[in-house]
N, C-alpha and C positions, 0 to 999 in steps of 0.2 A: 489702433489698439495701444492704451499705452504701457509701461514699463509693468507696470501689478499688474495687468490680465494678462500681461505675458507670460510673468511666471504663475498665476494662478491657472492658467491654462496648461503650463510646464504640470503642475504640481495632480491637476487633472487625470493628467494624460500617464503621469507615474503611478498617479491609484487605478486607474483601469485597465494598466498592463498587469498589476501586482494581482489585481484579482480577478481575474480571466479564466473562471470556473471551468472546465469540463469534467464531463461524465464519459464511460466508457461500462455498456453493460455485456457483459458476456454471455449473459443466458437468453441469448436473441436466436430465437428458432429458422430466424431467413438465412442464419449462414449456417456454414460446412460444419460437421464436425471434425476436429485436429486430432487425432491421438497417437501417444507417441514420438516426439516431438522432441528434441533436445531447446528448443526456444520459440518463442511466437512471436514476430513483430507485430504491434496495431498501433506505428504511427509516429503516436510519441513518445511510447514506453515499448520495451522486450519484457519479456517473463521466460525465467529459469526455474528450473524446480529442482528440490534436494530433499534429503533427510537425515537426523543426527543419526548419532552410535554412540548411547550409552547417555548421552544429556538430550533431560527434560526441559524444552524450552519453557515448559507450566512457571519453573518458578530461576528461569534465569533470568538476570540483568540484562547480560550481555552474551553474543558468541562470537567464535570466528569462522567466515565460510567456507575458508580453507583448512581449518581444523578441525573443525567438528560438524561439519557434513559432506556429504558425499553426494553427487550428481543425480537426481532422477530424469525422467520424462514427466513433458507437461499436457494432459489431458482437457481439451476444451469441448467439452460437453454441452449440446446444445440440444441435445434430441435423447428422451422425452423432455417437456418443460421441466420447470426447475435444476438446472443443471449450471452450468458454470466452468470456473479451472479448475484443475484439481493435478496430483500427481499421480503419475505410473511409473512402472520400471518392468524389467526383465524377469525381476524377482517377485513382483507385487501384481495381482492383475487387478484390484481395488484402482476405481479413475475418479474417486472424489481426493479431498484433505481431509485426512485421517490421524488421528495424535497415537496411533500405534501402528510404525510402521513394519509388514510381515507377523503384524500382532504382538510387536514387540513394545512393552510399556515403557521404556528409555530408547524408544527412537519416534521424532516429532515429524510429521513434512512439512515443508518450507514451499512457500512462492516467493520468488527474488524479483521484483520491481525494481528495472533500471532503465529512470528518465530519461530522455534527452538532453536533457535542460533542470537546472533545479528548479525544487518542484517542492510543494504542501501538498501532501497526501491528504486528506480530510477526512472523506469515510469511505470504510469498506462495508458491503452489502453480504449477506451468510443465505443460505439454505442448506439444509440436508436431507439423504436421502431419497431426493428429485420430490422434496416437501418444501412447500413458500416458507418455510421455518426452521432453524435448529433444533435437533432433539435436545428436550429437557424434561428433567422426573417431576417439574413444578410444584417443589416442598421449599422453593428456597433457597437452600444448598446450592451454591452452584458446583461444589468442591464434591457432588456425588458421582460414582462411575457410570459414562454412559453420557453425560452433560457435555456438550460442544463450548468446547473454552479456544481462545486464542490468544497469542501473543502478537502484539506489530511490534518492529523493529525500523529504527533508520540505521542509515551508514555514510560519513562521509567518504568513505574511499570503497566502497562496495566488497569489505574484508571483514570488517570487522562492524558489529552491528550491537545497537543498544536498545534495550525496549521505551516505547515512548510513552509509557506506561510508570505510575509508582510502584511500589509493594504495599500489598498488603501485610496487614498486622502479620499471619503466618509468613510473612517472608515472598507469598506468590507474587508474579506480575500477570498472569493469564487473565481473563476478562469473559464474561459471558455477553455473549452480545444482548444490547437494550431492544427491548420487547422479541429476544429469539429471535434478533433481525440483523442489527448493524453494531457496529463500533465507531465511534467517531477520536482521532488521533491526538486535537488538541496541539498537535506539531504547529509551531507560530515561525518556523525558519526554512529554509527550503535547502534539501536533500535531493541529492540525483538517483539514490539506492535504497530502497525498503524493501521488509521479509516479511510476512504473514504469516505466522509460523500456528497449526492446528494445535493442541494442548488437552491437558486433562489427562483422566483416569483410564476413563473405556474407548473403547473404538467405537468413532460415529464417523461415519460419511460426507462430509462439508463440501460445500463450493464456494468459492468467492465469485458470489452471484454479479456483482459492478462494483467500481470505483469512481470516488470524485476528487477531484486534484486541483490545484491553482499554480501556474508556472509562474515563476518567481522573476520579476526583470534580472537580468543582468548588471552587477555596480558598473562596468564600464560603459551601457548603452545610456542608464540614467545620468551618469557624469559628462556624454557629449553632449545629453539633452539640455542638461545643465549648460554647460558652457555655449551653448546656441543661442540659448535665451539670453544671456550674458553679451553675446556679442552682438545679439539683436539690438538690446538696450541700450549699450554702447554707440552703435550704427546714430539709435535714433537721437541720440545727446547731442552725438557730433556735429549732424545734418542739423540740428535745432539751434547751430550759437551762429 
C-alpha cells in the first residue's frame, strides 16, 4: 500500500469514527419501567432531571443548572405504549415533560443528557400523553396554550447551558416539533451535556420518546492516528533507498 492509501485510509477511518450514528429509543415496552429515580444510566449517556423557579426556558437563551433549577426524578415510562422520559418529584406526581411545573407557568422541566464522550446530539423524538404525537390546536400558532413546545440546550461544562436553537422574531427560542414528532439540533460540534427543556403556555404531557447521537472522535486519538501514518510512511522511504 503506498504512502496516499495510507493516509486516505487514515482520513477514512477519521470519517467513520466521526460519524458513528446511534439511536437509543425509550419507549421500548420489553424493558422495566424506572420511576423515580434520581438518574438512569443506558451505556453511554446518564439522564438527570430538574426544573426552573421562576424562568421560562420558552424564550431563554441560556440558563445555569445550578441557578436556576432544582433537582427532580426521572420517570422512564414504558408501559402503556407511547411513553418515554419524563420527570417526577416528591411534589409533582405527573411522569411525562411537562412546561408547567406543580402547574406553575414559570417553572419548565429539564432532561439533562450527560455523555461519555463528546457527542452531536442530532434528533430528539416527542410524544404526548401516551399518543404517537404531541398535542397541538393545529391553527398554526404554535405560541397557543396547550401546544407542546421545547427548548434543547448544549453545555460545555454541564453548568451552564445555551439553546441550540436561534430566536425567533418575538424573541422565543422554543420549537414545536416537525410533523408533532421530532426536533432535529443542527449542533455541527460535539458536547458532552445537553437539556431538553419542555416549554410553552399550557400543561401538556411529553416524553422524549428516542434519541440519535454521533460520538465525536477525540483530537488526541486522531493526532496518534495521524502520527502512525506518518511514521508508517517514513518506515516505508527508509526501507526503499
Amino acid at each position: 500500500m503506498n504512502y496516499k492509501k495510507l493516509l486516505g485510509l487514515a482520513a477514512a477511518t477519521i470519517l467513520s469514527t466521526s460519524a458513528n450514528a446511534a439511536m437509543f429509543v425509550f419507549d421500548d415496552t420489553s424493558d422495566t419501567e424506572t420511576k423515580f429515580v434520581s438518574s438512569i444510566d443506558f451505556g453511554d449517556f446518564e439522564v438527570t432531571a430538574g426544573y426552573t423557579n421562576g424562568l421560562n426556558l420558552g424564550n431563554a437563551g441560556s440558563f445555569s443548572k445550578t441557578t436556576n433549577t432544582f433537582a427532580g426524578e426521572v420517570y422512564w415510562d414504558t408501559n402503556p405504549a407511547n411513553g418515554g422520559l419524563g420527570l417526577t418529584s416528591p411534589l409533582n406526581s405527573s411522569d411525562g415533560l411537562d412546561s408547567n411545573f406543580q402547574n406553575n407557568a414559570g417553572s419548565d422541566e429539564v432532561l439533562f443528557f450527560e455523555f461519555d464522550t463528546s457527542t452531536i446530539l442530532d434528533t430528539v423524538w416527542f410524544n404526548g400523553s401516551h399518543k404517537d404525537l404531541v398535542t397541538a390546536d393545529r391553527n398554526n400558532n404554535i405560541y397557543d396554550g396547550g401546544d407542546a413546545l421545547f427548548n434543547i440546550f448544549a453545555s460545555a461544562d454541564g453548568i451552564d447551558y445555551t439553546s441550540v436553537f436561534s430566536p425567533a422574531s418575538n424573541g422565543h427560542y422554543q420549537q414545536a416539533p416537525i410533523d408533532r414528532d421530532y426536533l432535529t439540533t443542527g449542533v455541527d460540534m460535539g458536547y458532552m451535556y445537553y437539556a431538553v427543556a419542555s416549554t410553552g403556555w399550557g400543561s401538556h404531557s411529553s416524553y422524549v420518546e428516542k434519541i440519535s447521537y454521533n460520538a465525536v472522535s477525540e483530537p488526541a486519538t486522531l493526532a496518534l492516528l495521524g502520527l502512525g501514518v506518518l511514521g508508517l510512511g517514513a518506515a516505508r522511504r527508509r526501507s526503499a533507498k
